[in-house]
Each structure stands twice: as C-alpha cells, then as structure tokens.
DSSP file (Angstrom, degrees, kcal/mol; ACC not computed):
  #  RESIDUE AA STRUCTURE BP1 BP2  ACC     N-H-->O    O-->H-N    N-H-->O    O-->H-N    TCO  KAPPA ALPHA  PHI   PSI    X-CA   Y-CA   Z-CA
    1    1 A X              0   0    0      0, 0.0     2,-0.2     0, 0.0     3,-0.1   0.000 360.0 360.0 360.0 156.5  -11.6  -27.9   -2.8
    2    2 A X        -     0   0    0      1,-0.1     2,-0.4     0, 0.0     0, 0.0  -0.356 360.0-102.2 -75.7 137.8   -8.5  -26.7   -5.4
    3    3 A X        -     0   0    0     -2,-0.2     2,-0.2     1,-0.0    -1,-0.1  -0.575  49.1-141.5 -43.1 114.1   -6.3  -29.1   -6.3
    4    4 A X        -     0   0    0     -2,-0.4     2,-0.5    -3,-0.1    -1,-0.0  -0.719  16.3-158.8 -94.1 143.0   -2.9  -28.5   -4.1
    5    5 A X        -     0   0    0     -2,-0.2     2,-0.3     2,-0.0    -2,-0.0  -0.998  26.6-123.9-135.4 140.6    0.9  -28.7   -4.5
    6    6 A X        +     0   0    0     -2,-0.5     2,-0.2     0, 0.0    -2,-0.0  -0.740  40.1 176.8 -77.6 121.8    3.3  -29.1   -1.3
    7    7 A X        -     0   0    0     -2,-0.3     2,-0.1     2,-0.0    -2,-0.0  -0.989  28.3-120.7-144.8 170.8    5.8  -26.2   -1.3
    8    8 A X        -     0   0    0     -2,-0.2     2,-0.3     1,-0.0     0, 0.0  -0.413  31.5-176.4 -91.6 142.1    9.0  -24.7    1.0
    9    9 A X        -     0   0    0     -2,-0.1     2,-0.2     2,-0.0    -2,-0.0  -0.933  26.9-143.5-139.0 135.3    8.7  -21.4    2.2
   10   10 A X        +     0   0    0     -2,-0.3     2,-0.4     3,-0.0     3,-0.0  -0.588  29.3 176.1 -81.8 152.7   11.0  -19.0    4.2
   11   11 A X        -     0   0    0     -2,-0.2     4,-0.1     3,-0.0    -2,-0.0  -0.975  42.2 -99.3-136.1 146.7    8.7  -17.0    6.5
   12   12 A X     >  -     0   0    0     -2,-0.4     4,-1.7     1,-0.1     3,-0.0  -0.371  38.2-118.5 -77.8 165.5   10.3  -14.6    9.0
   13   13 A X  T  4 S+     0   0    0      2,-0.2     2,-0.6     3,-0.1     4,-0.3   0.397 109.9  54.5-106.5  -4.2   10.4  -16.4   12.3
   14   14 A X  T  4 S+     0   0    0      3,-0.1     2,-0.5     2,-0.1    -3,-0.0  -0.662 106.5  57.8-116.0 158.7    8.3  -14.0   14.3
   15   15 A X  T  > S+     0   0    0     -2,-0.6     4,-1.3    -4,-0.1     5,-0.2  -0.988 103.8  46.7  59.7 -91.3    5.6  -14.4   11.7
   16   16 A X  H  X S+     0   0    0     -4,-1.7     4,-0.6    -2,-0.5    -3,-0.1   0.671 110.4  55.6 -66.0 -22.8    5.3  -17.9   12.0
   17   17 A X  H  > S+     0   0    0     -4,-0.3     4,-1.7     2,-0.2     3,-0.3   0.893 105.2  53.2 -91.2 -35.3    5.1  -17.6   16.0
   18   18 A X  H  > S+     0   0    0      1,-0.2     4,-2.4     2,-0.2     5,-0.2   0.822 113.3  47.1 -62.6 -16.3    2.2  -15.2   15.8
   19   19 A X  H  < S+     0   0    0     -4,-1.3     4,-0.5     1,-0.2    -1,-0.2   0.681 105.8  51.3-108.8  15.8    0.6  -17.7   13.8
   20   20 A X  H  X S+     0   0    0     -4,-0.6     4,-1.6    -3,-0.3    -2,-0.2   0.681 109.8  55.7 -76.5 -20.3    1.2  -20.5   15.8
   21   21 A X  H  X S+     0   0    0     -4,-1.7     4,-3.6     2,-0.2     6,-0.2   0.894 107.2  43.5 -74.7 -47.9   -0.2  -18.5   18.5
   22   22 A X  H  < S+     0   0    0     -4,-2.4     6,-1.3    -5,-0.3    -2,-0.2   0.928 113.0  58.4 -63.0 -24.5   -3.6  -17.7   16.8
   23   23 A X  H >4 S+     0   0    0     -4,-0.5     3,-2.1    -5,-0.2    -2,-0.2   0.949 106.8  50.2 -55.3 -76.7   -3.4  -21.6   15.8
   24   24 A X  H 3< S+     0   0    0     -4,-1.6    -2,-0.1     1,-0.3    -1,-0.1   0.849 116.0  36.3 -36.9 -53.4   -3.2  -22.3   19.6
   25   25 A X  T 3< S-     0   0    0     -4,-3.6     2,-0.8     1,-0.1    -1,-0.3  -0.152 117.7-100.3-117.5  68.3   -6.2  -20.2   20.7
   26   26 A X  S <  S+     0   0    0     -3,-2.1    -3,-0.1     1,-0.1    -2,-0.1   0.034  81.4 126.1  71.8 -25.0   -8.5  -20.9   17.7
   27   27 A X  S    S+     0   0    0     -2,-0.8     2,-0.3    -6,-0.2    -4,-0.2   0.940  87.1  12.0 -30.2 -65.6   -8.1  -17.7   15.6
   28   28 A X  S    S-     0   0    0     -6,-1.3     3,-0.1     1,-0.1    -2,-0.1  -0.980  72.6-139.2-125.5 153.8   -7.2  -19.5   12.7
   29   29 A X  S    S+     0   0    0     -2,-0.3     2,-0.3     1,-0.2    -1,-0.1   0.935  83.3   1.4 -98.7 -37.1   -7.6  -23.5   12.2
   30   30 A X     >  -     0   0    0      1,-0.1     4,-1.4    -3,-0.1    -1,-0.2  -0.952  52.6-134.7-134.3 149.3   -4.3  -23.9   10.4
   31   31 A X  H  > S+     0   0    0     -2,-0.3     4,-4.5     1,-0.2     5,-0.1   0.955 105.0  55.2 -61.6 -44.9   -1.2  -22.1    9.1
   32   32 A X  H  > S+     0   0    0      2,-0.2     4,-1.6     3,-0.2    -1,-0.2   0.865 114.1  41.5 -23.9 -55.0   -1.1  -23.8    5.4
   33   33 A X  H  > S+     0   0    0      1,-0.2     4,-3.1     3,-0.2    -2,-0.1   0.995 115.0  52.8 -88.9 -47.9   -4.9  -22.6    4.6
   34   34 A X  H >X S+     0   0    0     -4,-1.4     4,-1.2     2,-0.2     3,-0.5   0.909 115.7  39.5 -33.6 -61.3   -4.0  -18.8    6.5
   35   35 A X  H 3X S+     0   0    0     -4,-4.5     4,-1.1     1,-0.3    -2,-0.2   0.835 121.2  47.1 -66.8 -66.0   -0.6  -18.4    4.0
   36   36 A X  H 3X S+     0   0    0     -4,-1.6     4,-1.9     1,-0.3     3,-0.3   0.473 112.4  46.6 -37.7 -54.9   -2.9  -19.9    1.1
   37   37 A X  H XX S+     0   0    0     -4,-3.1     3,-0.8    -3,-0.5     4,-0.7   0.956 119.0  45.9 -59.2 -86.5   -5.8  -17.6    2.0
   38   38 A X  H 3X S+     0   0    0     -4,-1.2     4,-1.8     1,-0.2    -2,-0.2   0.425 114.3  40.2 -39.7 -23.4   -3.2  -14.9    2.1
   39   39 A X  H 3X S+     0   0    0     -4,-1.1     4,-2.5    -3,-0.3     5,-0.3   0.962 113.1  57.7 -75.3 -61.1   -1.2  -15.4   -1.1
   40   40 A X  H <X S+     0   0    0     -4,-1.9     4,-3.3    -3,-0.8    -2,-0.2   0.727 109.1  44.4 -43.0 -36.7   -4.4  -16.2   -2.7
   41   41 A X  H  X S+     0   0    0     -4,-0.7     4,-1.2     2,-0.2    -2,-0.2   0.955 111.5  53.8 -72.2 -68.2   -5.7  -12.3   -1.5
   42   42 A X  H >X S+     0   0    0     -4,-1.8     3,-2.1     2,-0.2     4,-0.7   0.656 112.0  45.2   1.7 -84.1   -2.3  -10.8   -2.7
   43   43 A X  H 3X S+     0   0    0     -4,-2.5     4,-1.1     1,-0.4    -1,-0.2   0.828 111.5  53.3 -47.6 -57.2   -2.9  -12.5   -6.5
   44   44 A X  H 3X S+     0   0    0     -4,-3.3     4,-1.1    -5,-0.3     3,-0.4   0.759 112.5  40.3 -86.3 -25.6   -6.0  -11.5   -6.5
   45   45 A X  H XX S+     0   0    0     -3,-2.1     4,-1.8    -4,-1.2     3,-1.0   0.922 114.5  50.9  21.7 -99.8   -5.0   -7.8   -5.7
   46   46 A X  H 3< S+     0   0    0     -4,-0.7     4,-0.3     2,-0.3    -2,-0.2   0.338 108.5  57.2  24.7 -41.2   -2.1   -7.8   -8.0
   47   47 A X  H 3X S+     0   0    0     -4,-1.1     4,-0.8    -3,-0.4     5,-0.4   0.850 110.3  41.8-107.4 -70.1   -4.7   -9.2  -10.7
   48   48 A X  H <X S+     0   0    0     -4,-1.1     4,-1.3    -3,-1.0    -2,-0.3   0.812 109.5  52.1 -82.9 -30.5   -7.1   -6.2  -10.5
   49   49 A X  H  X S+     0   0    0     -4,-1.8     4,-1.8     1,-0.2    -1,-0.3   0.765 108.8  51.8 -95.7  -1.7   -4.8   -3.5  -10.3
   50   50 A X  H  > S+     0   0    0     -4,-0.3     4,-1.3    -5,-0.2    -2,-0.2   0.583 110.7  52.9 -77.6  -3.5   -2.9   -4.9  -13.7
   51   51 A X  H  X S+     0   0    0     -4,-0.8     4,-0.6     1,-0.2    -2,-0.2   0.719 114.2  42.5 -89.9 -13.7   -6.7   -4.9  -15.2
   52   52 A X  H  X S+     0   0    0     -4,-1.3     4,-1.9    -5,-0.4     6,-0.4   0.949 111.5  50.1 -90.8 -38.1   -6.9   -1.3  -14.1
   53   53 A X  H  X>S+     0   0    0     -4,-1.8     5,-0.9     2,-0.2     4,-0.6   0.933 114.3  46.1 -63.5 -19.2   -3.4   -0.2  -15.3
   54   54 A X  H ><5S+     0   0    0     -4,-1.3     3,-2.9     1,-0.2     4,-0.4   0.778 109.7  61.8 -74.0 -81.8   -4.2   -1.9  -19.1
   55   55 A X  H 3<5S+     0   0    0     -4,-0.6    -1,-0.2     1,-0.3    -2,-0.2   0.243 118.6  18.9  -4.4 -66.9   -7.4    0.0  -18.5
   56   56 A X  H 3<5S-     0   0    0     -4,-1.9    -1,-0.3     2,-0.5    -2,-0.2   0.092 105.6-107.9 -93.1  19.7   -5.5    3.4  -18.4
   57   57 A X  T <<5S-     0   0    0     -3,-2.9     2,-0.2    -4,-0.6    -3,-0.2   0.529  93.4 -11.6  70.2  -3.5   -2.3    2.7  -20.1
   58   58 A X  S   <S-     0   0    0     -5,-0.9    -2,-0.5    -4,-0.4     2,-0.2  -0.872 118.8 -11.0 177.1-142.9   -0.6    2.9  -16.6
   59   59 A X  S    S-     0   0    0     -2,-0.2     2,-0.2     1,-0.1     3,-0.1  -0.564  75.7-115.3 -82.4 161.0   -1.4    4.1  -13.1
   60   60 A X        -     0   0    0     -2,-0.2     5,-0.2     1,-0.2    -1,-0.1  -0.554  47.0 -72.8 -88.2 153.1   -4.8    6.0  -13.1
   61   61 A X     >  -     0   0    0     -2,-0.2     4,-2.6     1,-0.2     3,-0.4  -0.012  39.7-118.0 -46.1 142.2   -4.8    9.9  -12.1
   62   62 A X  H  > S+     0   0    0      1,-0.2     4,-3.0     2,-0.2    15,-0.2   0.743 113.4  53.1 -48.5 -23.3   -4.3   10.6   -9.1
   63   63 A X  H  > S+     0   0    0      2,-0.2     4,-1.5     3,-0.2    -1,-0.2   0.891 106.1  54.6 -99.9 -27.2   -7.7   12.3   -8.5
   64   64 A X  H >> S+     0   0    0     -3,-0.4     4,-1.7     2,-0.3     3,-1.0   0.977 116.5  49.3 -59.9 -57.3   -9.7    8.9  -10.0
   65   65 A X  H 3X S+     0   0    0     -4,-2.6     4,-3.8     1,-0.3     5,-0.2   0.952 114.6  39.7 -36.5 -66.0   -7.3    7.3   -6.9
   66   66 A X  H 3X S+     0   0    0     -4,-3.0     4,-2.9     1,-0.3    -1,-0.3   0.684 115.6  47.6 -73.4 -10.4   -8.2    9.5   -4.7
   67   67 A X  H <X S+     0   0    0     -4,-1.5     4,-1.3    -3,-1.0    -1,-0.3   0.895 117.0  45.8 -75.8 -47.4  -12.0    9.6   -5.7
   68   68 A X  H >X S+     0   0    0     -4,-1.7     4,-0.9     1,-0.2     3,-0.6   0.948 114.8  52.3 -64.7 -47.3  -12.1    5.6   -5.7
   69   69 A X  H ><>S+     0   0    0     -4,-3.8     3,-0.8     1,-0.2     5,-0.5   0.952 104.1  53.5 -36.9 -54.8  -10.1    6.0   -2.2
   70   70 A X  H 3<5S+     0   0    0     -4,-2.9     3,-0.3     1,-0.3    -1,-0.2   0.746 107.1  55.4 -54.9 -22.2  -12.7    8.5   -0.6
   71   71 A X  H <<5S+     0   0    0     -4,-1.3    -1,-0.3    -3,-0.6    -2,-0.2   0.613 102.4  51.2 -81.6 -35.8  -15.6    6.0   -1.3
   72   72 A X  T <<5S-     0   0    0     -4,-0.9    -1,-0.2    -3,-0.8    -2,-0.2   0.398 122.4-114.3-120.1  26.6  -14.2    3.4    0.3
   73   73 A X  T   5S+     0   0    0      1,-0.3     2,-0.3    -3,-0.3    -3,-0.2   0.955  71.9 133.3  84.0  48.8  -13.8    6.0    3.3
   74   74 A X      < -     0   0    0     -5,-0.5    -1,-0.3    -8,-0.1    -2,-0.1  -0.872  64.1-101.4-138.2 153.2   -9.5    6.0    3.1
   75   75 A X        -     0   0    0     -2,-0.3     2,-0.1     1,-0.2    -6,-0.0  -0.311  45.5 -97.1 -81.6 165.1   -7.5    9.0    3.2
   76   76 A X        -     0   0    0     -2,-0.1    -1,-0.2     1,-0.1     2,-0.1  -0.437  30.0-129.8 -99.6 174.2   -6.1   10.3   -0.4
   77   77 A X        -     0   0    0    -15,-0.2     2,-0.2    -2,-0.1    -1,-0.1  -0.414  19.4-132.9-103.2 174.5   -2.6    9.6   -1.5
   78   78 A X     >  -     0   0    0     -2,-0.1     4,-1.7     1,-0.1     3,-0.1  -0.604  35.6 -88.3-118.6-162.2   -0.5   12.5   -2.7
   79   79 A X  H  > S+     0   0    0     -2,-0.2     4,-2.1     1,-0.2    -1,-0.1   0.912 131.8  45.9 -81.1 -50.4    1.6   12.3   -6.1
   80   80 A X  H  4 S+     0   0    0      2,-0.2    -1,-0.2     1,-0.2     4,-0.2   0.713 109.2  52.5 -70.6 -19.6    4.6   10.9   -4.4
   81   81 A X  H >4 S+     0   0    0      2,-0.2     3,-1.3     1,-0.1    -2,-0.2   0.882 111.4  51.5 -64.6 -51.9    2.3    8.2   -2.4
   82   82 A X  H 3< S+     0   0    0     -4,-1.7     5,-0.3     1,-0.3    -2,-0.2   0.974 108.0  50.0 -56.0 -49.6    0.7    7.1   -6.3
   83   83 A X  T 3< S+     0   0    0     -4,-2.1    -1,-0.3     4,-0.1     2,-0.2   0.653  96.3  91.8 -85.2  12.5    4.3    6.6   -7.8
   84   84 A X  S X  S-     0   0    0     -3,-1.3     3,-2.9    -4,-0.2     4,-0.2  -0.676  86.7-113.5 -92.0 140.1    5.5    4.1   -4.4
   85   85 A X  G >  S+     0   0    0      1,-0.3     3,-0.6    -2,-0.2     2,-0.1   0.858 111.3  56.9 -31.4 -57.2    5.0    0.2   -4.8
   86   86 A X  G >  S+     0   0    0      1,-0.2     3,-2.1     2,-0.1    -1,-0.3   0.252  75.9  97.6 -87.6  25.5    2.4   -0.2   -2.1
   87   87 A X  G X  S+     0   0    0     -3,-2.9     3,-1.0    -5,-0.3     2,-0.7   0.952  85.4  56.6 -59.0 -62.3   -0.3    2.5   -3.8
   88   88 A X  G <  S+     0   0    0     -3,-0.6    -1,-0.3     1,-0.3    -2,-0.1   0.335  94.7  78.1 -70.0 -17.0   -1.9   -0.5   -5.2
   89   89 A X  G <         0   0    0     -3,-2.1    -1,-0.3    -2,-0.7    -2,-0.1   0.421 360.0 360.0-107.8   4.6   -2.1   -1.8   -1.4
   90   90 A X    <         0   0    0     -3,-1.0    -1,-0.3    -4,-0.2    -2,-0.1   0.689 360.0 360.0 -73.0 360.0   -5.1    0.1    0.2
C-alpha cells in the first residue's frame, strides 16, 4: 500500500451523508479510501488529457473527439461542448 499523509478537507455536507450511507449498508468499506480512490481517478484523468493536449499542441479536433467518443459508444460533443472545462470529463 502507498505511503499516506493525513489531510483536512471541506466536502459539501450532503456528499459526505450519501457516503456515510453507502458506508452503512456496505457499498463502500470506508470514506478515506472512496475520496482517495476518487481524487486518485480525477489525477489520473487530468494526467492523460495533458499528455494528449502536448500531443496536439492543444485540444484535439473536434472530429478525432468525436471519433474517440463514438468508440467508446458516447454521444459527440459539438464545438461549443469541446471549448467547456468538463470536455475532458467523458
């Protein structure tokens, strides 16, 4: 297992009760290794779509998006969908 550091986090407060519920009936075994697992997906997210923008000098064309999209069976983005934060987030 990674090597850990204890740190504070705000979480919105109905958040933290949906996972205190799936904590209650077994869904997940603790909240710590869920955010961890989740931050962890983020980074790694975040990670691959700055190795694709050095790839292309920026975001890739839209029609490479939407080609990469269709493959993995998601609807295509349109020009104004590509330039908004969360394209990166399908």
């Amino acid at each position: 297992m990674a090597e850990t550091k204890k740190v504070t986090i705000s979480v919105p407060k109905d958040a933290v009760s949906t996972l205190e519920q799936w904590k209650a009936c077994g869904r997940i075994e603790n909240l710590s290794a869920y955010v961890s697992a989740a931050l962890r997906d983020r980074m790694d997210r975040d990670s691959a779509q700055d190795a694709i923008e050095r790839t292309f000098g920026g975001v890739p064309p839209l029609d490479l998006v939407n080609q990469a999209r269709a493959v993995q069976g998601l609807p295509p983005l349109s020009s104004e969908d590509l330039d908004s934060p969360s394209a990166g987030a399908a």
